[in-house]
C-alpha positions, 0 to 999 in steps of 0.5 A, spaced: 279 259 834 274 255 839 278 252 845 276 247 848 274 248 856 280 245 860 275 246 867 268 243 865 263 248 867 259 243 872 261 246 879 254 246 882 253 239 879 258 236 882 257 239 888 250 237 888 253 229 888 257 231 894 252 233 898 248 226 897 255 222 897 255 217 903 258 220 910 263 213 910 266 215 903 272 220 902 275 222 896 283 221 894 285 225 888 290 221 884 292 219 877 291 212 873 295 207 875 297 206 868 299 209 860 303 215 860 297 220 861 297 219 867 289 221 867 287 224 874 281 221 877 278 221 884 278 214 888 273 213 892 275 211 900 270 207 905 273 210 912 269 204 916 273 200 912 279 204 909 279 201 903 278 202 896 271 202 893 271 205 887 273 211 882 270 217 880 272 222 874 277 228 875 274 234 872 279 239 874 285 236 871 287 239 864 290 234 862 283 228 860 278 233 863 273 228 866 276 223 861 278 216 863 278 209 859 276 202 861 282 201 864 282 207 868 274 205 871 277 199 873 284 200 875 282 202 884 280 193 882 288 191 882 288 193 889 284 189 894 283 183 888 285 175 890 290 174 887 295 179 891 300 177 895 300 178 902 306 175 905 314 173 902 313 167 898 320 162 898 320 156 893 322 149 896 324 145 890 328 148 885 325 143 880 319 146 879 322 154 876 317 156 871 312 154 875 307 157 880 308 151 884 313 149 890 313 156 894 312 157 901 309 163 905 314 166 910 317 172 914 319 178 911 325 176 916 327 169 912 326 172 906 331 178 906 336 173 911 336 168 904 336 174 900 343 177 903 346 170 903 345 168 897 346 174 893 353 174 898 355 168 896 354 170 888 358 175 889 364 173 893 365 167 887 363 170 881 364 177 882 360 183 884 358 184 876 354 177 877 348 180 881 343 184 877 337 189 876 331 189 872 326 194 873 320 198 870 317 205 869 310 204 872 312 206 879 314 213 882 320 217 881 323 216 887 322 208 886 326 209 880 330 214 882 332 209 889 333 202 885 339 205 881 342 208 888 340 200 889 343 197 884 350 201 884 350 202 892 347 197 895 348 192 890 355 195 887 353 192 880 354 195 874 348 190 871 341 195 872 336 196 866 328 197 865 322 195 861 323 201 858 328 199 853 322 196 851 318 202 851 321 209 850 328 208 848 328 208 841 324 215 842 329 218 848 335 216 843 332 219 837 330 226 841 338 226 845 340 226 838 336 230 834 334 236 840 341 234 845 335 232 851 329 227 851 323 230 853 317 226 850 313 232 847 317 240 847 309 242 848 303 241 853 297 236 852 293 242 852 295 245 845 295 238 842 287 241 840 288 248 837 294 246 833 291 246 825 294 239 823 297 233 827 302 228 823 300 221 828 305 215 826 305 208 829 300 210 834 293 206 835 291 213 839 284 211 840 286 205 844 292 205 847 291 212 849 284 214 848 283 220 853 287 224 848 281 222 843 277 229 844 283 234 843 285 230 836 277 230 834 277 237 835 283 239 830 277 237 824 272 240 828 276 246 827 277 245 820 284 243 821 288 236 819 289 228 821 294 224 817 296 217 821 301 212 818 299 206 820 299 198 817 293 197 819 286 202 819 286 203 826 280 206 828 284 213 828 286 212 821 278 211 819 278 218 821 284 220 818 285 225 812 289 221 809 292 214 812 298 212 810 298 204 810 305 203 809 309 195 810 310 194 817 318 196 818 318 202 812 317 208 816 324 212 815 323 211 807 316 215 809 319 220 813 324 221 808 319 222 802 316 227 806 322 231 808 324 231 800 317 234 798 317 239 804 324 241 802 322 241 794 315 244 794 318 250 798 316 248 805 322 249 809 323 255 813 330 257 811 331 263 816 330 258 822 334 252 818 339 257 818 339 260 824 338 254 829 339 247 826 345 243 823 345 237 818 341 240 813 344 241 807 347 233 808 340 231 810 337 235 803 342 231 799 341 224 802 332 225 801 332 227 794 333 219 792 326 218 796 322 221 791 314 219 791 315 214 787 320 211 790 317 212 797 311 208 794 315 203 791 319 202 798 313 203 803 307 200 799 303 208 800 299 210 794 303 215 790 298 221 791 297 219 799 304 221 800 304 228 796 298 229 800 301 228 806 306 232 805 302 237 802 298 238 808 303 238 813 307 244 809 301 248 808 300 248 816 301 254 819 301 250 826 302 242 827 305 237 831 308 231 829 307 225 834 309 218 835 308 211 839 311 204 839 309 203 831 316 207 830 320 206 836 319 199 836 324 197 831 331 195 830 332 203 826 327 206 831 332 212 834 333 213 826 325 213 825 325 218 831 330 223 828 327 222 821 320 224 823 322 230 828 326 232 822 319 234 819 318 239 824 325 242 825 326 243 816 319 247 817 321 251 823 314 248 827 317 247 833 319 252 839 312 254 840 305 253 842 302 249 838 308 246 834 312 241 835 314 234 836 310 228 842 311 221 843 305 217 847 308 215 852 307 207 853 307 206 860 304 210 867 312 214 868 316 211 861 319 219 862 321 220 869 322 213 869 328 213 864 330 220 867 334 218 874 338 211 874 335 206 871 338 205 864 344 202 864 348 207 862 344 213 866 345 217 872 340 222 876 337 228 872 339 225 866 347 224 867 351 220 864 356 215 866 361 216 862 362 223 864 367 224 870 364 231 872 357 227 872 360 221 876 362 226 882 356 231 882 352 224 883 356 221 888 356 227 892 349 227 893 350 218 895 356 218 899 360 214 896 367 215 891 367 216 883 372 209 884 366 206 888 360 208 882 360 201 878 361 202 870 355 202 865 352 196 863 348 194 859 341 193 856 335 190 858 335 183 853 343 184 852 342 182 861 338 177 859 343 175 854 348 174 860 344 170 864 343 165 859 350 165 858 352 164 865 355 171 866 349 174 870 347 169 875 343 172 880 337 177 878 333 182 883 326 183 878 321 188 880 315 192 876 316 188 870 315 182 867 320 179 861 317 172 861 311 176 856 314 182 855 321 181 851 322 179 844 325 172 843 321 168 850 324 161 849 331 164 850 329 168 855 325 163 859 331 158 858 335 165 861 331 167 867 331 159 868 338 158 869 339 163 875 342 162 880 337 165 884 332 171 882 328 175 887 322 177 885 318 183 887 310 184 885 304 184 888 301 178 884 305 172 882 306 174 874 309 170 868 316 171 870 315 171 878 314 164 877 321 163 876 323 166 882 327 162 888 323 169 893 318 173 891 316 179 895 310 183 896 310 190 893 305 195 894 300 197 889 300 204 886 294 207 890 298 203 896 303 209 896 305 216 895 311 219 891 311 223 884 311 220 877 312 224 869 306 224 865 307 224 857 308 231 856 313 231 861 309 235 867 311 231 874 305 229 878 303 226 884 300 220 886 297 220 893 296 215 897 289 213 898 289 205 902 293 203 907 298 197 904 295 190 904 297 184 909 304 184 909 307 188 902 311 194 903 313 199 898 318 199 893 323 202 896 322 200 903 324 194 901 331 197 898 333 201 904 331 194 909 335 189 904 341 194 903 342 194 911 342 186 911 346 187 905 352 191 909 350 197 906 344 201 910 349 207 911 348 210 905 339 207 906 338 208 913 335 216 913 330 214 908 324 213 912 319 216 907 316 216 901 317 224 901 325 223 905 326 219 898 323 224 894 328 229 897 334 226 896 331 224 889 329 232 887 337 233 889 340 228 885 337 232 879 339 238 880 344 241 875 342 235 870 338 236 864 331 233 867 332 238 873 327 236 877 330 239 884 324 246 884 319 240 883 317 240 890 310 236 892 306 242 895 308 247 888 306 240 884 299 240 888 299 248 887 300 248 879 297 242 877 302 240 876 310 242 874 314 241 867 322 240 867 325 242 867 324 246 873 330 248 878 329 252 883 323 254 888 322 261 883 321 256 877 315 255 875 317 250 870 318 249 862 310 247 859 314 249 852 321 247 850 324 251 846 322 258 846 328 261 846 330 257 840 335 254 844 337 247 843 340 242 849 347 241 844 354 245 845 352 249 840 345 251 842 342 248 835 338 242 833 341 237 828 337 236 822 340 228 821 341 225 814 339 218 816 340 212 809 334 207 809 335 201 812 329 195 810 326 191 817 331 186 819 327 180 817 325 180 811 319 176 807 321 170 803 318 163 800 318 160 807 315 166 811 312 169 807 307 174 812 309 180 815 308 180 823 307 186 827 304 187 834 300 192 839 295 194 844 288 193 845 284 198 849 282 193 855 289 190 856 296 194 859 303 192 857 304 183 859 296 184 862 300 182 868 294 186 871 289 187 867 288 180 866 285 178 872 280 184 872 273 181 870 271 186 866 277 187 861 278 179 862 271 179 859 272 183 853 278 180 851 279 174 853 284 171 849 289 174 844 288 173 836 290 174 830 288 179 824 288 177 817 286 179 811 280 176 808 284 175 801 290 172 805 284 168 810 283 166 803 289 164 799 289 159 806 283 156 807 282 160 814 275 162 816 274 167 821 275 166 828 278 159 827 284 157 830 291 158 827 298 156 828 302 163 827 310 161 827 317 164 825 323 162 826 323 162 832 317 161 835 309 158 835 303 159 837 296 158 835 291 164 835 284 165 833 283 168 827 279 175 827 278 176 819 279 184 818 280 189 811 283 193 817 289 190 815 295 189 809 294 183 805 300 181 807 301 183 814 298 180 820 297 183 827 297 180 834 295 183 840 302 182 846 298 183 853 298 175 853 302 170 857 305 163 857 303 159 851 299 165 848 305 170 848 306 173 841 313 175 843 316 168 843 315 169 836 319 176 835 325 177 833 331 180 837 335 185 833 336 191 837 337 198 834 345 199 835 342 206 839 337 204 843 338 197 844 331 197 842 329 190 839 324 190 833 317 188 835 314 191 830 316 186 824 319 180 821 317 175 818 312 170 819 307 164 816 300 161 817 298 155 817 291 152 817 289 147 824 284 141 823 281 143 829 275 149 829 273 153 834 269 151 840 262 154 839 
């Protein structure tokens, strides 16, 4: 079996460029700033000016060999651009919220001074649970890890969670029940290309995570096989060996329909059901409804597309199973997750090299990020709050009471819910941008309006900062150092490659300095770096599922990285989860999940009619916050649209690239059409980067998954109307 070449054997080229490289230029190994895969990448330093200049490929990290994306090339840009900001900003006229007018600049003194002060003032009338946290995961553990120490510590709230609910959690959720832990893959990246079929669902690989193209080209090299379900025809689902176009919200149906053809046509691996699983006689009953023709009815896939499918997979001496957003973003997403990682555990493809089961990691540290204090309900090292022995190993490590640990919370869209119902009344907002990023925008901007007070910290005055009575200058991601958990869930380390621009500072710098203003620098005041943090954090892991304490940055740099767990200095770390056969439950075994099929939770109907789902483009990243302002991806794609069918365009009289109105009931907006056979007839698809007026989730439903808090981006019911006017030539 041909491997493919981790190392490309380009030394003496290489070589030969350093030696004509500029003598002001240095190089700083690092990781990109943006998706889970968290490729390596060389940025270029002036030392006449220590700023960032450029970014060179990384041929000697395993992960994306050289590889990079067009946001990658363009990533270093974000840090010295225009629209930084350099100094605290504090708004004079509450009038103008919404708005990118009425701030000020002012000192960092002024701003924390209000910050204390208001924030006290909440507090003492309306109670500690009246402040809240809303966080994000493209940011480095140790400011992951600080921000929930933050919220419970400094600010004593209960109300913390992250952008990450919108991200992984249906995918966290679905792995805790069905394995007993959440790791994104139970497999490194680098036996993704030498296994012998590779099941992809709801993932638009080729452009949301495009450096992992040659591993899955090189499965059909090789011989081996590519499934994808997807509603549209992706540019991965061309390639396919077979493309399952199901309806937007049909997955489980899918998965089940599989999992019974597995299990009737001889598939399972009785041995290893038998040995290490539960559920399975409950799940074979409850799938056998699901036959081809059912599926088919349910999901609108071909009959012989699903026999096929499963089929190939059954047949597979080795294969992995993977996902993305396109199932996880659905008001059944932890379900979905299940019901597809039940594929691998009834054949017994899991547990090895070469098989298992991965999710694509949205954002830079979606994994980490949701590992150590930043979900609601969360602690350190993946404890829980719930749990009193949990409590007290945290609460050790920070110096405070269990008595003093504030309960669980809620999530993120539940906050936002509280906000506007005038039980959360104040906001500290930092790496996330909700007024583009959540589903249901005009309650969310009306929630986010009502506030009391909002602080917000970012380095540019995104969407959401607009509503913000201070903003904060933070630091880029090339600005500071610190580790992050890529997609396969290996810790690396970013490095810091300029000095911080103007007055920003760090994250956590920020923390520790308000905690002190805020009475509570006791429990801060020793953290004077970003490794002191990191110190901390690595301890308040230890004993937890997501061990990271043996992680340290020089074994990190020494191994290329260090998989969790990993819990002491003699580790090396886990590359493979569950060698051993072992599973993270009481009992040691996986559960196989019965899970009944449950339709989207909005329906077509006569009035909206279409079907709307929504996703990534390969220019773009997350609410386009950065991406955006960087010339280059701006002028590839400079505004979003809509796909439509050309017999849907012309049942409505729509001709390509006019504008429409797109509406549900919830929202509008008016798009320009991109007239595609890339997509169902009775689905349209838009692009989510865009903010304001343009913003596609001021029309996407609210409904969450009972787990996860997941709410379903994914699909609900929508309708078209043609607009008098026509696009501007």
């Amino acid at each position: 079996m041909q491997r493919v070449n981790e190392k490309a054997p380009r030394d003496k080229f290489f070589k030969e460029i350093e030696n004509v490289r500029h003598p002001n230029e240095t190089l700083v190994k690092t990781h990109c700033s943006y998706c889970g895969m968290q490729c390596g990448m060389n940025l270029r330093v002036d030392t006449r000016t220590n700023k960032i200049i450029g970014v060179e490929p990384r041929y000697d990290w395993p992960v994306n060999v050289g590889k990079m994306c067009p946001k990658g090339v363009t990533a270093y840009q974000q840090t010295n651009h225009t629209d930084r900001i350099l100094k605290p900003l504090i708004r004079d006229d509450a009038s103008l919220k919404g708005t990118k007018e009425g701030f000020r600049e002012a000192t960092w003194d002024e701003a924390y001074d209000l910050i204390a002060k208001k924030f006290t003032e909440l507090q003492a009338k309306y109670g500690k649970d009246t402040l809240s946290v809303y966080s994000g995961v493209s940011m480095t553990n140790e400011k992951c890890y600080l921000t929930g120490k933050f919220a419970r510590v400094a600010l004593q709230t209960r109300y913390i969670d992250y952008n990450g609910r919108f991200c992984m959690s249906s995918a966290a959720g679905g792995f805790l029940r069905s394995f007993g832990v959440d790791r994104g893959s139970t497999l490194p990246w680098t036996d993704i290309h030498e296994t012998d079929c590779l099941f992809i669902a709801g993932s638009n690989t080729a452009e949301c995570h495009p450096t992992s193209m040659f591993r899955i080209w090189n499965v059909q090299e090789r011989g081996g096989y590519l499934i994808v379900a997807d509603p549209r025809e992706t540019p991965i689902a061309r390639r396919a060996d077979v493309h399952l176009d199901l309806r937007p919200g049909t997955d489980l149906a899918l998965a089940n329909g599989i999992l019974n053809l597995l299990i009737q046509n001889g598939y399972a691996d009785k041995d290893f059901v038998n040995n290490h699983t539960n559920g399975f006689e409950e799940t074979k009953e409850l799938v056998k409804e699901f036959t081809p023709e059912y599926t088919s009815e349910i999901t609108g896939i071909a009959v012989e597309k699903i026999i096929r499918a499963a089929e190939i997979y059954g047949k597979a001496p080795n294969a992995v199973v993977m996902f993305a957003r396109g199932i996880e973003q659905q008001h059944k997403g932890v379900d979905n997750v299940s019901a597809y990682t039940n594929m691998a555990l009834v054949t017994g493809k899991i547990g090895r090299p070469k098989a298992g089961v991965a999710t694509f990691t949205g954002q830079g540290n979606g994994q980490g990020g949701r590992e150590h204090g930043q979900k609601s309900d969360l602690l350190p090292g993946y404890r829980k709050l719930t749990n009193p022995k949990h409590v007290e190993e945290v609460c050790k490590v920070w110096g405070i009471t269990p008595e003093e640990m504030p309960q669980p919370g809620v999530s993120a869209y539940e906050m936002i819910e509280l906000m506007e119902q005038k039980t959360i009344r104040g906001l500290y907002l930092l790496c996330s941008n909700p007024a583009v990023s959540a589903p249901n925008l005009n309650l969310v901007r009306k929630a986010l309006k009502s506030l009391d007070f909002m602080v917000c910290v970012d380095f540019y005055l995104s969407e959401s900062a607009e509503f913000a009575d201070v903003v904060l200058p933070t630091v880029t991601w090339s600005e500071d150092e610190g580790t992050v958990t890529n997609l396969e869930g290996r810790i690396i380390k970013i490095n810091k490659a300029q000095e911080p621009l103007g007055e920003s500072k760090s994250d956590w710098q920020i923390q520790v300095e308000l905690s002190e203003r805020l009475g509570r620098g006791k429990y801060f005041s020793h953290l004077k770096t970003a490794r002191d943090v990191a110190d901390e954090f690595r301890l308040a892991s230890k004993g937890g599922y997501a061990d990271y304490y043996g992680a340290t940055w020089d074994k990190i740099d020494k191994q290329d990285g260090v998989f969790w767990p990993c819990r002491d200095e003699n580790d090396p770390g886990t590359p493979h989860m569950f060698l051993d056969k072992k599973f993270y439950h009481p009992d040691g075994k996986a559960k196989i999940c019965a899970l009944p099929y449950r339709p989207p939770a909005e329906e077509p109907d006569a009035t909206y009619p279409l079907r709307l789902t929504t996703g990534r483009v390969v220019f773009h990243y997350l609410s386009g916050n950065q991406t955006r302002r960087i010339q280059f991806l701006r002028d590839m794609c400079p505004e979003p649209y809509v796909e439509v069918h050309p017999e849907t365009a012309a049942k409505y009289n729509i001709e390509h690239e006019e504008y429409v109105r797109l509406f549900t009931r919830r929202g509008e907006a008016e798009y320009k059409v991109k007239i595609t056979e890339a997509i169902r007839k009775d689905t349209v698809f838009v692009p989510y980067h865009f903010g304001h007026d343009k913003s596609i989730n001021l029309l996407t439903i609210a409904a969450l998954d009972p787990m996860s808090r997941m709410p379903e981006f994914k699909a609900c019911a929508a309708q078209i109307e043609k607009l008098a006017r026509k696009a501007v030539q």
